[in-house]
N, C-alpha and C positions, 0 to 999 in steps of 0.2 A: 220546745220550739218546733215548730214547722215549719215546711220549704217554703222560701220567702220570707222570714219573720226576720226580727234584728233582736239581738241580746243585749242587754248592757250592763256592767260590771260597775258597780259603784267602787272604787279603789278607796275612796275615802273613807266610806261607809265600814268596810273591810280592816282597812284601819285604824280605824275606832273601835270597832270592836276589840281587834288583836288589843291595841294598847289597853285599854279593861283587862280583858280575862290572859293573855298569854300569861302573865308571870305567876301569877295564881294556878295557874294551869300547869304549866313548867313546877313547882314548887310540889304540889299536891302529885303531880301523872308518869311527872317522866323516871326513868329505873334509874338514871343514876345523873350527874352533873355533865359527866360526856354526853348522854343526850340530851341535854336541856339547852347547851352550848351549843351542840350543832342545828336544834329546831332554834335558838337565837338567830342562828348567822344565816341561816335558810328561809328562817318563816316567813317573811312578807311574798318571797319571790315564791317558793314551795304554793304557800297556801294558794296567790295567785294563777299557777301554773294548774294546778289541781282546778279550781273553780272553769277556769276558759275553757280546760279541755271538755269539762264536763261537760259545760253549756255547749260549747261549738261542736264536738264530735259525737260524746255520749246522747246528744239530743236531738242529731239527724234523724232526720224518717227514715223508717226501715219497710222498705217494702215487703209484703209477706210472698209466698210462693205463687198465690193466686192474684193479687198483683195489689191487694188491697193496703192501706196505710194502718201499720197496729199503731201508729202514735195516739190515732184517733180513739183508741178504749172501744171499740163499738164490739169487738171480742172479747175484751178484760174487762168489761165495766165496770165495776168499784175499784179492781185492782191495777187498773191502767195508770195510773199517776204513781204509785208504789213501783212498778216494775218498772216504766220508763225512768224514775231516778236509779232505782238500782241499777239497770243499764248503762246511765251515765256516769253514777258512780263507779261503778265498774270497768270501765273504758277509762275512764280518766285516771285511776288505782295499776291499771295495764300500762296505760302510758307513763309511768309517773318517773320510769327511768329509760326511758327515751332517748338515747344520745341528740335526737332529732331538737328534745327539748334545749338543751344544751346550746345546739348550734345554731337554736332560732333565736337566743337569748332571753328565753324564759327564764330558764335556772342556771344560776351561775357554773354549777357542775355537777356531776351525776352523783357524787353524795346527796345532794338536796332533794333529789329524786325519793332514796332512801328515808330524807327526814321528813318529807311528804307522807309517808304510809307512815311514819310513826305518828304525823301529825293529825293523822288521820281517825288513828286510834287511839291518839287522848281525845278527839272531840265524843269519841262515842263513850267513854266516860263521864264528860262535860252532859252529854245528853242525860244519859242515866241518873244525874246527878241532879238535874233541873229537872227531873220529872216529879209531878206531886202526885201521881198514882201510877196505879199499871197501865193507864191510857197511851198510846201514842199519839199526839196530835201531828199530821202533818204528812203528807206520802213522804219529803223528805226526812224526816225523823223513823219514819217506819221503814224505808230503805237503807237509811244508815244501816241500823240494828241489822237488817235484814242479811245485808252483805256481811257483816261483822262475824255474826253467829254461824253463817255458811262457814267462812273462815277458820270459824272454831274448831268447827263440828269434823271440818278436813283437817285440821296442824298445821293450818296455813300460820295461824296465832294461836298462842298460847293465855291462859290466863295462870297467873304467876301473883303469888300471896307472899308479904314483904311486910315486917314490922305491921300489921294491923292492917295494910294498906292492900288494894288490889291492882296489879297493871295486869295489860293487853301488851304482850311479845310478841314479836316476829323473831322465830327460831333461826331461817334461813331465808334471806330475802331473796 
């Protein structure tokens, strides 16, 4: 988005999807029943929380030091749409337990915050899992990954081997 634009968030759209894939997803991602419980009791608000901030904060112009707009890629060129999502994913991954969230009545409480970045990290399994080659289609598929693997690579997350299955942990949130 840039200065001046307007976003808009399909809720319904969102919820449809969720109802599809969430319990398929819960079933197959999450580590144990206590998280699948608590991404239940959080997911619409969570997922929604995560999505606006994304959009509304993670996707403000950044002015650079010389005063010029990076939203515009005319420095990133191919990599500009990849890095502006990772930015917002990222912002929005920072916000995600917010007290602020909480008391603007996004999430009902700063648990959901927490089920937010777990929610986070089953999608990037959902990803992986819907890919039919090593192709990424998408700056936002290719910034998912992108933040993810960062993540790894520091111990931010873990990847944890279970009965045959793989999950994505957060050690210390």
């Amino acid at each position: 988005l840039t200065a001046g634009s307007k976003g808009l968030q399909l809720v319904n759209v969102d919820d449809a999807l969720r109802s599809v894939f969430l319990e398929p997803a819960l079933r197959e991602f999450s580590w144990d029943d206590a998280e699948a419980d608590e991404a239940r009791r959080c997911g619409d608000a969570a997922w929604e929380a995560l999505t606006a901030v994304h959009d509304v904060v993670g996707h403000a112009p950044v002015p650079a030091a010389g005063g010029e707009d990076l939203t515009t890629g005319v420095t990133l060129a191919e990599y500009a749409g990849t890095i502006a999502e990772a930015r917002a994913d990222l912002l929005a991954l920072h916000f995600a337990e917010d007290p602020r969230l909480v008391d603007l009545g996004f999430l009902p409480d700063r648990a959901c915050g927490e089920a937010a970045l777990r929610d986070y990290l089953r999608g990037t399994l959902l990803l992986l899992r819907s890919l039919p080659s090593d192709d990424l289609a998408g700056d936002g598929s290719r910034a998912h990954l992108l933040v993810v693997r960062y993540a790894v690579e520091r111990g931010a997350v873990t990847v944890e081997r279970r009965g045959g299955k793989t999950y994505l942990r957060i050690p210390d949130v």
